[in-house]
PyMOL commands that place a pseudoatom at each C-alpha (Angstrom):
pseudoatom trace, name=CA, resn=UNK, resi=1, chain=A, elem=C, hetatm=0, pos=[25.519, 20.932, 15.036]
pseudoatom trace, name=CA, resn=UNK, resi=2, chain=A, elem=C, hetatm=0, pos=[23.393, 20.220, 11.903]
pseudoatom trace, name=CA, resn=UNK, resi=3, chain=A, elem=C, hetatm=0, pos=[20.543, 23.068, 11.865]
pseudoatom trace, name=CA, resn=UNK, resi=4, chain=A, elem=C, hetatm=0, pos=[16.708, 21.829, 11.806]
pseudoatom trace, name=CA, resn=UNK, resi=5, chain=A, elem=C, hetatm=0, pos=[15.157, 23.241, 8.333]
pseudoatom trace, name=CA, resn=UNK, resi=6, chain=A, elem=C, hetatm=0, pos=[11.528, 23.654, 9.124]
pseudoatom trace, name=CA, resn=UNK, resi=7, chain=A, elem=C, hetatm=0, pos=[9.312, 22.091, 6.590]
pseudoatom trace, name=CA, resn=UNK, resi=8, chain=A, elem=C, hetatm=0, pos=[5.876, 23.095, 8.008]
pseudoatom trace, name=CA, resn=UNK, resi=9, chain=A, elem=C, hetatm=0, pos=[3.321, 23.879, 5.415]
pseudoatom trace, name=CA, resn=UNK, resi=10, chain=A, elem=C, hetatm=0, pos=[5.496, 22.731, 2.693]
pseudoatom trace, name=CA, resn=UNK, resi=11, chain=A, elem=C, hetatm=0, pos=[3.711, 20.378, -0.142]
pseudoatom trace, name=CA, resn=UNK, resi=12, chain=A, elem=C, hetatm=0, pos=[6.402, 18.173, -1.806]
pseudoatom trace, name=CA, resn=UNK, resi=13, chain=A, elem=C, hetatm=0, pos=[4.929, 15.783, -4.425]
pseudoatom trace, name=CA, resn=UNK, resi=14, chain=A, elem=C, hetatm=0, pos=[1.424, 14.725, -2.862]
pseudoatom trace, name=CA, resn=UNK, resi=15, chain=A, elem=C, hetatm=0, pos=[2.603, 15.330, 0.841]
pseudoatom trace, name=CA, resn=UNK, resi=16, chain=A, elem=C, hetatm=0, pos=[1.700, 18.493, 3.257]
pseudoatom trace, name=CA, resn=UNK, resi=17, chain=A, elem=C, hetatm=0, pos=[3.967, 18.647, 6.045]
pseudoatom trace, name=CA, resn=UNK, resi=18, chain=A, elem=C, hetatm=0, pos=[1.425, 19.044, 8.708]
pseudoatom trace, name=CA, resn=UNK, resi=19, chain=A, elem=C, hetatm=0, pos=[4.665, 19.434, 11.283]
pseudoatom trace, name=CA, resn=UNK, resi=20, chain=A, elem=C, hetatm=0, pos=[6.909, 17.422, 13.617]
pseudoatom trace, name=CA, resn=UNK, resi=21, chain=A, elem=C, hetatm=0, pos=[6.495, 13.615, 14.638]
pseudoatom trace, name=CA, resn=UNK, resi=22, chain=A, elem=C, hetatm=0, pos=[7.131, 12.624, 17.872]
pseudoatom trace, name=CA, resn=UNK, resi=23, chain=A, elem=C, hetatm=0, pos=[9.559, 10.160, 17.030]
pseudoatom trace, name=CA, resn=UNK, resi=24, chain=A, elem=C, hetatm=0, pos=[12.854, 9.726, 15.213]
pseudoatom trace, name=CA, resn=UNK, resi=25, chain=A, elem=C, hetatm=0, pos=[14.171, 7.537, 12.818]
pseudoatom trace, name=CA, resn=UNK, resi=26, chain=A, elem=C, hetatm=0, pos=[17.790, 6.895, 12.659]
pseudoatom trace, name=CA, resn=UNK, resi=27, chain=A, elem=C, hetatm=0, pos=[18.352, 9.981, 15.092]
pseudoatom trace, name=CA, resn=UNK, resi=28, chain=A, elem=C, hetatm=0, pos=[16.869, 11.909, 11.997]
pseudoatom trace, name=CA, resn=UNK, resi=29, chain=A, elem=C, hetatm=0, pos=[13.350, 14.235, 12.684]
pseudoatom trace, name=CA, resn=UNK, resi=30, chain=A, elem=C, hetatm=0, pos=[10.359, 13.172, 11.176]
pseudoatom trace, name=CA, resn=UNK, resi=31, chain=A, elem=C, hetatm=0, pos=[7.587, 14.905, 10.192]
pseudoatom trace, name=CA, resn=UNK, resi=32, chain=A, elem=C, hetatm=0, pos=[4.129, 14.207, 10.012]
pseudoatom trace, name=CA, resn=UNK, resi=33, chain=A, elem=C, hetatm=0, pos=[2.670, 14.508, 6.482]
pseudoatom trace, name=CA, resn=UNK, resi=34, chain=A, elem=C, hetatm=0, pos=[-0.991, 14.367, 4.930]
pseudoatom trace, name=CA, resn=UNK, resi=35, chain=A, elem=C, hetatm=0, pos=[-1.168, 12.805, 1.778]
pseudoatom trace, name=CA, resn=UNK, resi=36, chain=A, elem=C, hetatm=0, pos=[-3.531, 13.758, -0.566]
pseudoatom trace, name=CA, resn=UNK, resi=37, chain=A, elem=C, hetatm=0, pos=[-5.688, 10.481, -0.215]
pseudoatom trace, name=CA, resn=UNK, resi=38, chain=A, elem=C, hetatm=0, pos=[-6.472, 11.589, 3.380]
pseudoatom trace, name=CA, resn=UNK, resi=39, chain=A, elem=C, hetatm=0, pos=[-3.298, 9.159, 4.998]
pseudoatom trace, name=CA, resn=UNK, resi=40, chain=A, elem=C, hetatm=0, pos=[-1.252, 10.732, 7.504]
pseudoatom trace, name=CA, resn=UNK, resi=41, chain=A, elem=C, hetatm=0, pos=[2.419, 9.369, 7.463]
pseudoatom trace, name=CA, resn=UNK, resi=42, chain=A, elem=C, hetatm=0, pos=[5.415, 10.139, 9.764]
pseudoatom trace, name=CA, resn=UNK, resi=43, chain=A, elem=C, hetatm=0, pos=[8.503, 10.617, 7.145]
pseudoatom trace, name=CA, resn=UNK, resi=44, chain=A, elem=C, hetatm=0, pos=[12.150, 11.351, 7.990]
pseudoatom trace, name=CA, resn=UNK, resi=45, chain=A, elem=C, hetatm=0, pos=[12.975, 15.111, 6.369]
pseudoatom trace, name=CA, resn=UNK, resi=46, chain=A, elem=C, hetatm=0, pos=[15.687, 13.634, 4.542]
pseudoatom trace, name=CA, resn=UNK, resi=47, chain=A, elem=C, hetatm=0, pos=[13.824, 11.677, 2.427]
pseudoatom trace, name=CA, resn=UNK, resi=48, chain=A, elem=C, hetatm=0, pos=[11.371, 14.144, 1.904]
pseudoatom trace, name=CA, resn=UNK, resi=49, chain=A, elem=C, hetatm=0, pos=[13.301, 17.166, 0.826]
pseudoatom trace, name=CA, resn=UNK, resi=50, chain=A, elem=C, hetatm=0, pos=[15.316, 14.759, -1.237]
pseudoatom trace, name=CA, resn=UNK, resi=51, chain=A, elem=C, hetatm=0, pos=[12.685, 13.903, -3.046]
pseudoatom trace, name=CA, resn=UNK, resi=52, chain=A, elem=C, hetatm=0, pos=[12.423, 9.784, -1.940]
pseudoatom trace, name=CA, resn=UNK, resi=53, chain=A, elem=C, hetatm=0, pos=[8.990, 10.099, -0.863]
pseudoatom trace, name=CA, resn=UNK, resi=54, chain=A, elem=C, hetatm=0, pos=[5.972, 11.802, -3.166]
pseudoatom trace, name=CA, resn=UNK, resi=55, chain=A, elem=C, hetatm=0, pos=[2.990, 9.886, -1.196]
pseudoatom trace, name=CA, resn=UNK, resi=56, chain=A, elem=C, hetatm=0, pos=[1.886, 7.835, 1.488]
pseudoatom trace, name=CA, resn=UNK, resi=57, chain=A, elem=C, hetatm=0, pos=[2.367, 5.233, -0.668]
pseudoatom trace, name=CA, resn=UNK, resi=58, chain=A, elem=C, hetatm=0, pos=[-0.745, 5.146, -2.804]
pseudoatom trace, name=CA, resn=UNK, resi=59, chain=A, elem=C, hetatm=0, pos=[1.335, 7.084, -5.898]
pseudoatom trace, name=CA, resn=UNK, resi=60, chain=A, elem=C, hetatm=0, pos=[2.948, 3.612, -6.738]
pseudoatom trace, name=CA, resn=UNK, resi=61, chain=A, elem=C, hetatm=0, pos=[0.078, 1.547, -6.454]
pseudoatom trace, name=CA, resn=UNK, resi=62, chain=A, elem=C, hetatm=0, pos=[-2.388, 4.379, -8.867]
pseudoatom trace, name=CA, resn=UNK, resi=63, chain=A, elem=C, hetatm=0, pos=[0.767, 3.689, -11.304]
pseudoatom trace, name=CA, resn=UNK, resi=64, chain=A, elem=C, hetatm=0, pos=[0.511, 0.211, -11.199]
pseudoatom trace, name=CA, resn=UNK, resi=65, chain=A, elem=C, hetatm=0, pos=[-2.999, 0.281, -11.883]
pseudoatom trace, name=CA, resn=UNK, resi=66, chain=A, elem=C, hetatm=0, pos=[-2.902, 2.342, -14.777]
pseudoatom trace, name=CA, resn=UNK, resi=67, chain=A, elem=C, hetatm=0, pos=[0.247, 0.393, -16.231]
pseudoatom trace, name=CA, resn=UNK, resi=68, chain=A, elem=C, hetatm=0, pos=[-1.813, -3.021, -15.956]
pseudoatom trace, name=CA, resn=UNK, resi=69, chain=A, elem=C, hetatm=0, pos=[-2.952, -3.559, -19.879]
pseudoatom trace, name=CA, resn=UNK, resi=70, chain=A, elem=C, hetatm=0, pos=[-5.641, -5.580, -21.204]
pseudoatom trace, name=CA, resn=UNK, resi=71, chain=A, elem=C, hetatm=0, pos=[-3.786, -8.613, -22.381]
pseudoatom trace, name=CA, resn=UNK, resi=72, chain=A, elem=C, hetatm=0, pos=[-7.267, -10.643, -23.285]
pseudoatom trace, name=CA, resn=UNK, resi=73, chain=A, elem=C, hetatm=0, pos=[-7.078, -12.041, -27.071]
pseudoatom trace, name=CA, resn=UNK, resi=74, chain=A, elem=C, hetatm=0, pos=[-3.591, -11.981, -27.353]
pseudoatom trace, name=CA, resn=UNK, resi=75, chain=A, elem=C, hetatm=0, pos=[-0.941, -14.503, -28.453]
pseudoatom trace, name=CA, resn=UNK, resi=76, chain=A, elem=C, hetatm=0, pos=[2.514, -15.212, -26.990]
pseudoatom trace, name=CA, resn=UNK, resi=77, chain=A, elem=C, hetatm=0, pos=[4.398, -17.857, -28.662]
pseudoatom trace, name=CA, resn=UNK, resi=78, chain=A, elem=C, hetatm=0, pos=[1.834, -21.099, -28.494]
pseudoatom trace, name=CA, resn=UNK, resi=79, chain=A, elem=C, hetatm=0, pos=[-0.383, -18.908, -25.388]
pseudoatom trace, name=CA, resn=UNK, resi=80, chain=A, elem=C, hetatm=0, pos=[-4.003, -17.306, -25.935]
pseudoatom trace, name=CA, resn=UNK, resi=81, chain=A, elem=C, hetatm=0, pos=[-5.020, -14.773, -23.386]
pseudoatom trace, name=CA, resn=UNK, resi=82, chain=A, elem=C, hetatm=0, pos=[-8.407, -16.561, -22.177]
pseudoatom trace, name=CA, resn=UNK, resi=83, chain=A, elem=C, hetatm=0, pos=[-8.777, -13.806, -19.172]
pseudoatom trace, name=CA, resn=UNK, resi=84, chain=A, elem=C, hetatm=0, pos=[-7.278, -12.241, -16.069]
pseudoatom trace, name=CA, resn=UNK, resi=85, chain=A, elem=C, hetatm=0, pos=[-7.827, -13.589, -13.147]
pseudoatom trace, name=CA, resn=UNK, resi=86, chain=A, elem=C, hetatm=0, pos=[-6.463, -11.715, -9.858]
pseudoatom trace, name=CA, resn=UNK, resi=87, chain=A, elem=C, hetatm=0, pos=[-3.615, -9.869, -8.787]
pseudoatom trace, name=CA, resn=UNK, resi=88, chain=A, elem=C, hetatm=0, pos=[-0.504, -11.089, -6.753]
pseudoatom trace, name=CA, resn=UNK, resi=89, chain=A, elem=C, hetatm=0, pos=[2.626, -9.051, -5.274]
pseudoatom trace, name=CA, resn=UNK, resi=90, chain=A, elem=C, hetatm=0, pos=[3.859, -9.100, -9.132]
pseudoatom trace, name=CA, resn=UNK, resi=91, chain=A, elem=C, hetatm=0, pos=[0.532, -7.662, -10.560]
pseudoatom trace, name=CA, resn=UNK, resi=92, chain=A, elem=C, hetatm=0, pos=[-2.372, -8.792, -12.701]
pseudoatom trace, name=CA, resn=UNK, resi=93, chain=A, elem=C, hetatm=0, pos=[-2.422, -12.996, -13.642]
pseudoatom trace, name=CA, resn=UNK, resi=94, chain=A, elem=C, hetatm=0, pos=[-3.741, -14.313, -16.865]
pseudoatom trace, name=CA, resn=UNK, resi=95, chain=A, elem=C, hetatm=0, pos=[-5.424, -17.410, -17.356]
pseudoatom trace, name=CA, resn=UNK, resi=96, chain=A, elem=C, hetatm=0, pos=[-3.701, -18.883, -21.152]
pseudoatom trace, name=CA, resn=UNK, resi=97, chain=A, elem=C, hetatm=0, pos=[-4.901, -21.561, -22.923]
pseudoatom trace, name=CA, resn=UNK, resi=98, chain=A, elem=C, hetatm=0, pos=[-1.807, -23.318, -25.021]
pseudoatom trace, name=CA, resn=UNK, resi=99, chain=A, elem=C, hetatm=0, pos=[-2.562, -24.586, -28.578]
pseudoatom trace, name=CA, resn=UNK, resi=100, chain=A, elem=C, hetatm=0, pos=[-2.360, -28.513, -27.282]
pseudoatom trace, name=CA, resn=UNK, resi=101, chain=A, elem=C, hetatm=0, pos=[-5.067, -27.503, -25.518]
pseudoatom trace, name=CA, resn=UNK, resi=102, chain=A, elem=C, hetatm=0, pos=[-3.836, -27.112, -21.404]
pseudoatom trace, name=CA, resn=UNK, resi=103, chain=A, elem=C, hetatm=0, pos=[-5.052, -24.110, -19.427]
pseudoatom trace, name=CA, resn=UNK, resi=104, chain=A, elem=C, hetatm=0, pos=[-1.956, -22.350, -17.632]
pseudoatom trace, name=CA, resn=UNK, resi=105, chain=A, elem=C, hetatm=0, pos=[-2.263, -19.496, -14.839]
pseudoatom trace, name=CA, resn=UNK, resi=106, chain=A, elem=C, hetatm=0, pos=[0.419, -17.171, -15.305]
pseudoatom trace, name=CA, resn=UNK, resi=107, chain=A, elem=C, hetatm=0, pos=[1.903, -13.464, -14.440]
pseudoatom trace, name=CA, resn=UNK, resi=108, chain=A, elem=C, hetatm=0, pos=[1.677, -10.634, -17.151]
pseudoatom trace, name=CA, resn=UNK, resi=109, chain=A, elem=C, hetatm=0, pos=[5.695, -10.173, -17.149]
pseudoatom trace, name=CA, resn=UNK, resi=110, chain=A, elem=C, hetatm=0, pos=[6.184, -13.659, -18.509]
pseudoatom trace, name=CA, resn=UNK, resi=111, chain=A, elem=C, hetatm=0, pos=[3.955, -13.351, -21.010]
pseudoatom trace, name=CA, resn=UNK, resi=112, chain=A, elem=C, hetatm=0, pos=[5.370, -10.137, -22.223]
pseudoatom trace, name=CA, resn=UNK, resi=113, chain=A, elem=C, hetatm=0, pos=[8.837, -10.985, -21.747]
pseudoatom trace, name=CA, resn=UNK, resi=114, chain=A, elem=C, hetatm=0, pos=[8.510, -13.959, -23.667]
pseudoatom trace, name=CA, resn=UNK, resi=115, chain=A, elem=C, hetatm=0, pos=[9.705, -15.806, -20.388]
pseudoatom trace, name=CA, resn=UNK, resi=116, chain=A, elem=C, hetatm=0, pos=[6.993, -18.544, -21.254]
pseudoatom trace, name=CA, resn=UNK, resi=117, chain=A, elem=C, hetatm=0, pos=[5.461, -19.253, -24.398]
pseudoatom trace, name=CA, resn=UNK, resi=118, chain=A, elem=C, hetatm=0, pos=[3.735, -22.729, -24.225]
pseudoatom trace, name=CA, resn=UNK, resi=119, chain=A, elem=C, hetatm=0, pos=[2.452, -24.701, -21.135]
pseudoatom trace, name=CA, resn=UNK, resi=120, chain=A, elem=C, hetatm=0, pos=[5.291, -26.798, -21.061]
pseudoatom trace, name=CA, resn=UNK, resi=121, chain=A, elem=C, hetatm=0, pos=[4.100, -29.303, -23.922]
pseudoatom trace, name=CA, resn=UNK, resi=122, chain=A, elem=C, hetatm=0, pos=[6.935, -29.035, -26.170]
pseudoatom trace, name=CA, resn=UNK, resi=123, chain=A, elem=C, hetatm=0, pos=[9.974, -29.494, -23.088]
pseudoatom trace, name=CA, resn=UNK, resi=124, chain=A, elem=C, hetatm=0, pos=[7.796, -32.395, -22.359]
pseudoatom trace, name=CA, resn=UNK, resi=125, chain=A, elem=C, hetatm=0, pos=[7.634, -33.624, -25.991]
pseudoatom trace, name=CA, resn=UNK, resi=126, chain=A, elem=C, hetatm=0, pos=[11.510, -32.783, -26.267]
pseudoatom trace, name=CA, resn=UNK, resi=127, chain=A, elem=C, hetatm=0, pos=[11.916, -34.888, -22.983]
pseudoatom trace, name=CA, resn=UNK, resi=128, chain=A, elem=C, hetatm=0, pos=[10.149, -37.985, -24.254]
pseudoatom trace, name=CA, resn=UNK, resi=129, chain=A, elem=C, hetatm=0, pos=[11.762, -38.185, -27.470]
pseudoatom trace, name=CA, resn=UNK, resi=130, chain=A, elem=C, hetatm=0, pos=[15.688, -38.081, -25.736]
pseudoatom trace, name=CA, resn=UNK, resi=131, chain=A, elem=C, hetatm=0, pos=[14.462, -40.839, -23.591]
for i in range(1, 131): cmd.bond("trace and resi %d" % i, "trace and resi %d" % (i + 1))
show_as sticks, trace
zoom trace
């Protein structure tokens, strides 16, 4: 029979175990946690002593904050950065405006991955021209 390690008091990352949960996960004991944003969280002690879980959750989303760069003024291929315009899922948007002159909404990641670099004006040009 697997022994219970008692995490009580213990800080790992921006958790405090505050002490057991009520429930179980997977037949596993959980533990309730405060995070240091003021969110309590019931986490399975596996993933807490194994180092899986650091925060309620708000540790990824203050990184993806502070990884989300001003792309305003730049140029990607035929694309000017115009101005962000709102987050999705994927992160920040920018609003491009393509040297044949058509505005085009689009996520950070293409941008910088060089996934897109005009509106679409030169496949359509290359389209035409086949016909």
């Amino acid at each position: 029979m697997n022994k219970t390690i008692d995490m009580r008091g213990k800080t790992i990352g921006m958790l405090t175990v505050l002490g057991w949960a009520d429930e179980r996960v997977n037949g596993q004991i959980t533990w309730r946690c405060l995070c240091e944003c003021g969110v309590t969280k019931d986490i399975p002690g596996t993933w807490l002593r194994s180092g899986r879980i650091v925060s309620c959750g708000c540790h990824r989303k203050n990184i993806a904050r502070a990884k989300a760069i001003d792309l305003t003024g730049r140029q990607y291929g035929d694309l000017k950065v115009v101005k962000r315009t709102e987050n999705d899922k994927y992160g920040p948007r920018w609003l491009c405006k393509c040297l044949c002159g058509n505005k085009i909404d689009l996520p950070g990641g293409y941008l910088k991955s060089g996934l897109k670099v005009n509106c679409g004006c030169k496949r359509k040009k290359r389209v035409t021209k086949l016909k």
